[in-house]
ZATI-889744 format. One record per residue: residue in one letter; x, y, z of N, C-alpha, C, O in turn. Coordinates in steps of 0.2 Angstrom, whole numbers, padded with zeros to 4 digits, always signed. Each point is the difference from the previous one (the first is absolute). Layout:
// residues N
AXYZXYZXYZXYZ/...
***
This chain:
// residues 103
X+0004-0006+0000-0004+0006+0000+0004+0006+0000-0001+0005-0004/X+0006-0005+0008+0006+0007+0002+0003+0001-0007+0000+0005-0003/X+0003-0012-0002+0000+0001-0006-0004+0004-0005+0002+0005-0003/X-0008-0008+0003-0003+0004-0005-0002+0006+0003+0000+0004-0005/X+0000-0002+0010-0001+0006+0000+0008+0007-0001+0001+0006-0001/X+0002-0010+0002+0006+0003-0001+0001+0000-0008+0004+0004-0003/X-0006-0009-0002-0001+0001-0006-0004+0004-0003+0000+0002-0006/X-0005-0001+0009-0007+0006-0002+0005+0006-0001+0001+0003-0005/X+0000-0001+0011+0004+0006+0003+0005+0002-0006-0001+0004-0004/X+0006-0008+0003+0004+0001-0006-0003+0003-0005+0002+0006-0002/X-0007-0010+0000-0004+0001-0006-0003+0006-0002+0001+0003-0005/X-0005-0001+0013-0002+0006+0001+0004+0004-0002+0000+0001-0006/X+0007+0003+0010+0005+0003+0000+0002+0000-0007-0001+0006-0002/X+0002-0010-0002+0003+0000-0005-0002+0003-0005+0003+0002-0005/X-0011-0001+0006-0006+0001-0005+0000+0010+0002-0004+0004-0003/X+0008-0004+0008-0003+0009+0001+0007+0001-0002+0000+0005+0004/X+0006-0005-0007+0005+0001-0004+0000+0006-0005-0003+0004+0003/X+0004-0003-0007+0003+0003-0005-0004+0004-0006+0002+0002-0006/X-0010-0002+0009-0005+0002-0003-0003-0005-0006+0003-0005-0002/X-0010+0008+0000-0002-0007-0004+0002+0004-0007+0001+0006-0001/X-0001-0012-0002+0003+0001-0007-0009-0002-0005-0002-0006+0000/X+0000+0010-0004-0007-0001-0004+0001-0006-0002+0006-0002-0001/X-0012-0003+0000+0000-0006-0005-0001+0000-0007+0003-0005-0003/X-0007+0012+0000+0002+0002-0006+0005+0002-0002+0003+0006+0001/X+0000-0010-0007+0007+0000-0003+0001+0008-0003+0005+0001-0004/X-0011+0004+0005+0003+0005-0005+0001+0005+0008+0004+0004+0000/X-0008-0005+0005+0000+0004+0005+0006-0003+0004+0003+0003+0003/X+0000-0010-0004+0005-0002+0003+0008+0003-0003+0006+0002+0002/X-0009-0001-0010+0008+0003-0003-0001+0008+0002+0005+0003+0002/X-0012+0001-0002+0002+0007+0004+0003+0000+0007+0004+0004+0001/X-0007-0008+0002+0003+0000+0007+0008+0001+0001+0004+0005+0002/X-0002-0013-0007+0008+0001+0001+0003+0004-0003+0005+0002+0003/X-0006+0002-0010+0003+0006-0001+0000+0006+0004+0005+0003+0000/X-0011+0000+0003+0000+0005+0006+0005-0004+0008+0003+0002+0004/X-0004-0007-0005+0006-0003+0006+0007+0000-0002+0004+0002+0004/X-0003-0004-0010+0006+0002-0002+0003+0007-0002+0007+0000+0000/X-0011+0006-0001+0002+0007+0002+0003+0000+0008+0006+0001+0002/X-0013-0002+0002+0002-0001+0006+0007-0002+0003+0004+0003+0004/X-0002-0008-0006+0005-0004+0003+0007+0005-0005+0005+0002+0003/X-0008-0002-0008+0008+0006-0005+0001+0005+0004+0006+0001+0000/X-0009+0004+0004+0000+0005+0003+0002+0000+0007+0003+0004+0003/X-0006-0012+0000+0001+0000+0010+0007+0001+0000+0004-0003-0004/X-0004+0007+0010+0008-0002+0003+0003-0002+0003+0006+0001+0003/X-0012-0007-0001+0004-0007+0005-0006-0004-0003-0006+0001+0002/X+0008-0006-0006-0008-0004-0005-0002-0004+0006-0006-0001+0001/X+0011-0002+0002+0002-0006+0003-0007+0001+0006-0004-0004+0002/X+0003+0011+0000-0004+0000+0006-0008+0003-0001-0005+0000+0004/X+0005+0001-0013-0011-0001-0004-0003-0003+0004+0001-0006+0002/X-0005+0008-0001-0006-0007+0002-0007+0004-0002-0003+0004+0003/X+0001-0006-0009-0005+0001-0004-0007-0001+0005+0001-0005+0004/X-0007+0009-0002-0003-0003+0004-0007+0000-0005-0003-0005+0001/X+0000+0008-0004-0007+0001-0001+0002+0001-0010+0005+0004-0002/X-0009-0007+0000+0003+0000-0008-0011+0003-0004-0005-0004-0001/X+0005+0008-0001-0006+0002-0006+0003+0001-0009+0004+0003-0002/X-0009-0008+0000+0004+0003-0007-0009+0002-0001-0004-0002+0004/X+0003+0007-0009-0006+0004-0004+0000+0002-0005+0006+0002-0002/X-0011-0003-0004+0000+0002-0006+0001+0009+0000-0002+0004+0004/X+0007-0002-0010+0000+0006+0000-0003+0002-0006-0003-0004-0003/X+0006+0010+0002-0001+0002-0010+0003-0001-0004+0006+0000+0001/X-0008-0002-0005+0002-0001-0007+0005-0010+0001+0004-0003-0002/X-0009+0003+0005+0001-0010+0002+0004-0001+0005+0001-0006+0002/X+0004+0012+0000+0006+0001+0006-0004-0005+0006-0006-0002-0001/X+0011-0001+0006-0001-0002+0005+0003+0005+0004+0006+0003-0001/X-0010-0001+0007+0005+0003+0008+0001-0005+0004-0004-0005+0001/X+0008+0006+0001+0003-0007+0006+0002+0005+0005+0005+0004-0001/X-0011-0003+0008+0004+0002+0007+0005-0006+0004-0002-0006-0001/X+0005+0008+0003+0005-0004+0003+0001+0002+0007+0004+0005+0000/X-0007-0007+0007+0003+0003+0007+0005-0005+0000+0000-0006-0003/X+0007+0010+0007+0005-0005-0001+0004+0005+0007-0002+0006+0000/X+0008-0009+0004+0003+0003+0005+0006-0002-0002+0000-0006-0001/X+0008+0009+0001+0005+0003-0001+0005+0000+0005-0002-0003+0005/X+0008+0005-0004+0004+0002+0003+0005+0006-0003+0002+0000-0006/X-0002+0005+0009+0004+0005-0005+0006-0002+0000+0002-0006+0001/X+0004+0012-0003+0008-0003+0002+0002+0002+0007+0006-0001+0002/X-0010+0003+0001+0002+0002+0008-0004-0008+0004+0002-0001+0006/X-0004-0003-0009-0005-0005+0005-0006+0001+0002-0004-0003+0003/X+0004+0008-0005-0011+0004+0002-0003-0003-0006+0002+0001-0006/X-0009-0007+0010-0003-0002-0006-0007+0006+0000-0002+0003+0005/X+0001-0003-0010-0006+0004-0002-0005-0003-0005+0001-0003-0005/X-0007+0004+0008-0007-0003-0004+0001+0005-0006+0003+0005+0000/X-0005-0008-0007+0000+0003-0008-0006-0003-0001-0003-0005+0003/X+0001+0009-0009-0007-0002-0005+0005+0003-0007+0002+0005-0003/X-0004-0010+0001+0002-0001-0008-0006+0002-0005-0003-0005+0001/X+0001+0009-0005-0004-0002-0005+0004+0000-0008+0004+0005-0003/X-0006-0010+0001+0003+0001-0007-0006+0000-0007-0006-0001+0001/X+0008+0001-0004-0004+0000-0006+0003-0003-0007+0003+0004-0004/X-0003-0010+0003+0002-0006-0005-0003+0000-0004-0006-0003+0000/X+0009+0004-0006-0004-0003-0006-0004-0005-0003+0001-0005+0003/X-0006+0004-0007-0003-0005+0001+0001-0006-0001-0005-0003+0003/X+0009+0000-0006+0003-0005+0002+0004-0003+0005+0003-0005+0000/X-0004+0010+0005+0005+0000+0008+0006-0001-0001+0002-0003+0004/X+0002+0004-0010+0009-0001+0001+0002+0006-0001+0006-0001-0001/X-0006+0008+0001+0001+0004+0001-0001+0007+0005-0006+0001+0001/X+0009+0002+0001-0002+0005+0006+0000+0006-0005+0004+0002-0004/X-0011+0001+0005-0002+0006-0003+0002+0008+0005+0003+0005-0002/X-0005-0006+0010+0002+0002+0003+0000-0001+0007-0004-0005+0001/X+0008+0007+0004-0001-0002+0007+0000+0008+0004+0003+0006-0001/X-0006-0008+0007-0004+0004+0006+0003-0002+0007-0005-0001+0003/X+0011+0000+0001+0003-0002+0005-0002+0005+0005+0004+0006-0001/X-0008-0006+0007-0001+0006+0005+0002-0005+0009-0002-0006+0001/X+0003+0008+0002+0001+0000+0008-0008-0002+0002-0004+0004-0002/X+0003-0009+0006-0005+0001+0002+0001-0001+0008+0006+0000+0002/X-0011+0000+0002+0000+0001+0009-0005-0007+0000-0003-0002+0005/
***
């Protein structure tokens, strides 16, 4: 019983990780490409942790992908960020991004 419950647990933990990534292969490829700016720009990548992931249709067939996600600067101060970008319709491309400080 101690087993399995200690295996749930894992499970659980495991599952609250690195943000969810969409099942739709076109909202899955905007995803990574707004994470992939992300990660080109952090200046400690090693300490991302993606927390809440939105992708939304935009204009002209664009996808927006919000990204909450928290950082470390180069001093060690982690800071919560909101990401928006705006990816092409095909999601392999970044149109623009929107990085601001959130509390």
């Amino acid at each position: 019983m101690k087993i399995m419950m200690l295996m749930l647990s894992v499970l659980v933990l495991s599952a609250c990780g690195k943000g969810q990534t969409p099942a739709d292969p076109l909202r899955a490829a905007a995803t990574d490409t707004c994470k992939a700016t992300i990660e080109a720009r952090a200046v400690n990548r090693k300490t991302l942790d993606y927390r809440t992931i939105n992708v939304t249709p935009a204009d002209k067939g664009q996808l927006n992908v919000a990204i909450d996600f928290s950082a470390k600067n180069e001093i060690g101060m982690a800071s919560a960020m909101l990401a928006n970008c705006t990816v092409s319709a095909d999601g392999k491309m970044l149109v623009a991004i929107n990085v601001k400080e959130t509390r």
